[in-house]
PALO-756409 format. One record per residue: x, y, z of N, C-alpha, C in turn; residue in one letter. Coordinates in steps of 0.1 Angstrom, whole numbers, plus 5000, padded with zeros to 4 digits. Example, Ala and Ser with C-alpha at 12.3 -4.5 7.8 and 13.67 -1.06 7.14 Angstrom:
BEGIN
+------+------+------+------+------+------+------+------+------+------+
!  npx !  npy !  npz ! capx ! capy ! capz !  cpx !  cpy !  cpz ! rest !
+------+------+------+------+------+------+------+------+------+------+
! 5132 ! 4943 ! 5078 ! 5123 ! 4955 ! 5078 ! 5132 ! 4967 ! 5078 !    A !
! 5128 ! 4978 ! 5071 ! 5137 ! 4989 ! 5071 ! 5129 ! 5000 ! 5079 !    S !
+------+------+------+------+------+------+------+------+------+------+
This chain:
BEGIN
+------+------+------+------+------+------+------+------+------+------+
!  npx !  npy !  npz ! capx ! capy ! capz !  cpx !  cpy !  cpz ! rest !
+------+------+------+------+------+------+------+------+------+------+
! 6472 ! 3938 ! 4090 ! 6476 ! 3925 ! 4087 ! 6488 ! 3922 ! 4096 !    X !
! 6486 ! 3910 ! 4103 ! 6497 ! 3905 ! 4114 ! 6502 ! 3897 ! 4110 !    X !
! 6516 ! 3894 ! 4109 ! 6527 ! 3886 ! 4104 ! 6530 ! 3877 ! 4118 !    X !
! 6531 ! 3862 ! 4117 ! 6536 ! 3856 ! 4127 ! 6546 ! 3845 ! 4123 !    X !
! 6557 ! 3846 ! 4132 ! 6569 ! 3837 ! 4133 ! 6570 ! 3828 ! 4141 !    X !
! 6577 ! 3821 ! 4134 ! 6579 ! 3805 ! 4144 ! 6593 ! 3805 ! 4146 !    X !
! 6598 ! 3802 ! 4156 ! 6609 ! 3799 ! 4168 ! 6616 ! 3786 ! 4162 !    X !
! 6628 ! 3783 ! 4166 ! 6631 ! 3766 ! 4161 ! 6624 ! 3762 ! 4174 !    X !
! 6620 ! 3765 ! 4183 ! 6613 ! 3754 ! 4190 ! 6598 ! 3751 ! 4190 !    X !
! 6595 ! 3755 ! 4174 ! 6578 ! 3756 ! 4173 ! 6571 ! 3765 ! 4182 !    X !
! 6577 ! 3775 ! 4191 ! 6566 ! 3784 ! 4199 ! 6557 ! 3796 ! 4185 !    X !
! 6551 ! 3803 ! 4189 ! 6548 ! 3815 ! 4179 ! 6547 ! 3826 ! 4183 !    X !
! 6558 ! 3834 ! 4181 ! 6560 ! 3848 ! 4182 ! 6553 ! 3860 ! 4180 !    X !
! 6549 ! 3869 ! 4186 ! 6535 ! 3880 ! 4178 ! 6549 ! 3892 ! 4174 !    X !
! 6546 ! 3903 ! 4166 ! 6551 ! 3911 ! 4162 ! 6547 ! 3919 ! 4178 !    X !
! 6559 ! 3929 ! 4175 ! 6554 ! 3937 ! 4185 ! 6542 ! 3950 ! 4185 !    X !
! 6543 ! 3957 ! 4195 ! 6529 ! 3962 ! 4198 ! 6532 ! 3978 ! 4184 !    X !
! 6549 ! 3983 ! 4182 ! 6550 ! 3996 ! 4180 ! 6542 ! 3997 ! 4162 !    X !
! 6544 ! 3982 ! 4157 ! 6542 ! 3979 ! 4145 ! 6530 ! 3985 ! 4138 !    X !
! 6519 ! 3980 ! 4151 ! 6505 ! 3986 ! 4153 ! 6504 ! 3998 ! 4151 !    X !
! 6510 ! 4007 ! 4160 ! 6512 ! 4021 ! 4160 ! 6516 ! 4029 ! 4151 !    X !
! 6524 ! 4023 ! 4145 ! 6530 ! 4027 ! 4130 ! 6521 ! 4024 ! 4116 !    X !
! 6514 ! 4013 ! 4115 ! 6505 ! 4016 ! 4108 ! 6492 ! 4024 ! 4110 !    X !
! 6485 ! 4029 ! 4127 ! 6476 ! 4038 ! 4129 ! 6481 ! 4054 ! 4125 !    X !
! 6490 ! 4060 ! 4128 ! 6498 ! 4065 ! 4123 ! 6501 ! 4072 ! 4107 !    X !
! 6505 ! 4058 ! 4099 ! 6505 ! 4059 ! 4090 ! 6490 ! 4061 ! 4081 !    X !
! 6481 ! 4057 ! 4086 ! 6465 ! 4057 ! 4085 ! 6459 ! 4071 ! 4087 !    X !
! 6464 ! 4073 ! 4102 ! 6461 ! 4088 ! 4113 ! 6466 ! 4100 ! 4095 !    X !
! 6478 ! 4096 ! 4090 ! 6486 ! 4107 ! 4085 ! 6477 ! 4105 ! 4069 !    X !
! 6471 ! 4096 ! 4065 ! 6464 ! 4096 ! 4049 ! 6449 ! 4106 ! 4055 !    X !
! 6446 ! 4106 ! 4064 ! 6432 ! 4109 ! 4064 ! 6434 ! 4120 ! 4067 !    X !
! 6440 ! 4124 ! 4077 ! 6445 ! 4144 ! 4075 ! 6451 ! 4146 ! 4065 !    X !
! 6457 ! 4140 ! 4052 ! 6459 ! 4143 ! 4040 ! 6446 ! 4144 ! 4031 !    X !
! 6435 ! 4134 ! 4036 ! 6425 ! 4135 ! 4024 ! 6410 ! 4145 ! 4036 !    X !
! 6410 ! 4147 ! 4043 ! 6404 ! 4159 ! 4049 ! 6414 ! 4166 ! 4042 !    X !
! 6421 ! 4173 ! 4043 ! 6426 ! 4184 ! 4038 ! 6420 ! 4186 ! 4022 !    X !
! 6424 ! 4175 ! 4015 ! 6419 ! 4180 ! 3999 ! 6405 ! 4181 ! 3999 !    X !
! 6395 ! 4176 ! 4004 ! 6383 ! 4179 ! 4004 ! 6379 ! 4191 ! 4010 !    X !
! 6385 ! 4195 ! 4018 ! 6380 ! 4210 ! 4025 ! 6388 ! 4221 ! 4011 !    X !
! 6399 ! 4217 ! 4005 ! 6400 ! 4226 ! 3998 ! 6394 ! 4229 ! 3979 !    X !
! 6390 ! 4209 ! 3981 ! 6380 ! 4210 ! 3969 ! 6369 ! 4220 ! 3967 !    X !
! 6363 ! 4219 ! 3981 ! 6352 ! 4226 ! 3990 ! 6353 ! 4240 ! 3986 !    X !
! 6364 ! 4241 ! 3990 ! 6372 ! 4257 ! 3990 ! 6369 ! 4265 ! 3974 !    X !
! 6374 ! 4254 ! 3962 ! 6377 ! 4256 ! 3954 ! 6360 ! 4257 ! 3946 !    X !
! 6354 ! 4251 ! 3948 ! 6340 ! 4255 ! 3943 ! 6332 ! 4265 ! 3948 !    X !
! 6333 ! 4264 ! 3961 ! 6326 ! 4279 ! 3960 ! 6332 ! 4291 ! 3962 !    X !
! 6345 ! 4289 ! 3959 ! 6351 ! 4301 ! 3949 ! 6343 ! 4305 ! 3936 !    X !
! 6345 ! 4297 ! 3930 ! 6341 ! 4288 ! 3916 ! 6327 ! 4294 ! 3916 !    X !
! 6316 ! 4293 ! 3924 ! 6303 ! 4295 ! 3922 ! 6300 ! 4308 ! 3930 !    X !
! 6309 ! 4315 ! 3937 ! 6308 ! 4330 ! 3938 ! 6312 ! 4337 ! 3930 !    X !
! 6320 ! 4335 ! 3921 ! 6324 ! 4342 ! 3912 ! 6309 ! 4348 ! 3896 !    X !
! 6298 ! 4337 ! 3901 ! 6287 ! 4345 ! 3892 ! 6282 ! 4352 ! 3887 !    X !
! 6281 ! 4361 ! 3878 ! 6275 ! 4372 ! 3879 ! 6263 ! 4373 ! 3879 !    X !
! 6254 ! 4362 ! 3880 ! 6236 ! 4367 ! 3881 ! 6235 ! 4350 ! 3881 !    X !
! 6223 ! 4352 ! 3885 ! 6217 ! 4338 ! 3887 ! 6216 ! 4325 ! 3878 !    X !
! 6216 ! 4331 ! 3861 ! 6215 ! 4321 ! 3852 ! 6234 ! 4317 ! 3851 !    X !
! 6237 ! 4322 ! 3854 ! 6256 ! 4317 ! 3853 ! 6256 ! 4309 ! 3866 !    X !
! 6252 ! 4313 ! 3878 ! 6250 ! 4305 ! 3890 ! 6250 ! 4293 ! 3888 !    X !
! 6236 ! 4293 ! 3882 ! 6230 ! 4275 ! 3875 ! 6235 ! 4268 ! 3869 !    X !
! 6244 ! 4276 ! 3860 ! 6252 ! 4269 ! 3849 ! 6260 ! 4265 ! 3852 !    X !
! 6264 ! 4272 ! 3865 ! 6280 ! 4265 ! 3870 ! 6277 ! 4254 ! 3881 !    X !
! 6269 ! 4259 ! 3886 ! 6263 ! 4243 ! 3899 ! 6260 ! 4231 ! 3886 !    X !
! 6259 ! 4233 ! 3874 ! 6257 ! 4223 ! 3867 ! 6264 ! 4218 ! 3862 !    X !
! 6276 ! 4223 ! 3856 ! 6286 ! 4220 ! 3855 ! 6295 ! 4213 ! 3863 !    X !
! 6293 ! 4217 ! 3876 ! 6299 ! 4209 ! 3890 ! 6295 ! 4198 ! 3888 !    X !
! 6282 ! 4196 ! 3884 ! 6270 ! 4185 ! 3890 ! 6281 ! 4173 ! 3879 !    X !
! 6277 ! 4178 ! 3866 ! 6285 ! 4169 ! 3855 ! 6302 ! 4168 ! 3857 !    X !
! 6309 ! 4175 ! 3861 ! 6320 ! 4172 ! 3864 ! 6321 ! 4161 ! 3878 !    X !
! 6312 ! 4159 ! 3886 ! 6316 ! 4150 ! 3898 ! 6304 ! 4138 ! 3894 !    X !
! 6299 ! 4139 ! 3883 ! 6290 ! 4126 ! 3878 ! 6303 ! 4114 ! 3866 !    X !
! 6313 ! 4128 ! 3863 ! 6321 ! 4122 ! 3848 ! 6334 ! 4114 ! 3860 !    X !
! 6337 ! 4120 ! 3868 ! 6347 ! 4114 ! 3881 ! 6340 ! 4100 ! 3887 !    X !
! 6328 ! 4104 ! 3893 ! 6326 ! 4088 ! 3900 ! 6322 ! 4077 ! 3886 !    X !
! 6316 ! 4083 ! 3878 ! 6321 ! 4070 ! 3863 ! 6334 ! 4069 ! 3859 !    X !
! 6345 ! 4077 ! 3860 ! 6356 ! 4074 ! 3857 ! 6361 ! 4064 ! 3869 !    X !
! 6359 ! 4064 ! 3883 ! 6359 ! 4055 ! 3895 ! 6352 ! 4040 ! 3892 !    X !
! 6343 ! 4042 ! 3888 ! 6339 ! 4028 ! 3885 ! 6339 ! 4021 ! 3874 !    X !
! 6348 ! 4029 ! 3867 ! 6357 ! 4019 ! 3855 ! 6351 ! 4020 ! 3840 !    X !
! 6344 ! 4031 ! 3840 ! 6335 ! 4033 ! 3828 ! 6344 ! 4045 ! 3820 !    X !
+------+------+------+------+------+------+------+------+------+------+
């Protein structure tokens, strides 16, 4: 979003260029924060689903996942 100023002589002023940079930046720095928690979500399940001891716990727990990230994106859309 660009902010523009007026002059007392009616000309119109642009913000400068660094402002730009500082919000890319600021943008650059959320998305290596949220790559990060997804590679350690990542991380953290199949921890989570190596830890099985045979195949019927395997399934239980991929299903479990399944219903835990079905109860999140309904809690996302307001349900």
């Amino acid at each position: 979003m660009s902010t523009l100023t007026i002059n007392s002589s009616n000309s119109i002023s642009r913000p400068a260029a660094s402002s730009t940079s500082v919000f890319s930046a600021v943008a650059a720095f959320f998305k290596r924060v949220g790559n990060a928690y997804e590679r350690s979500e990542a991380e953290r399940k199949e921890a989570y689903l190596a830890e099985a001891v045979d195949l019927y716990d395997l399934e239980y727990r991929m299903q479990q996942l399944d219903r835990e990230s079905a109860q999140t994106a309904a809690w996302l859309k307001g349900f």
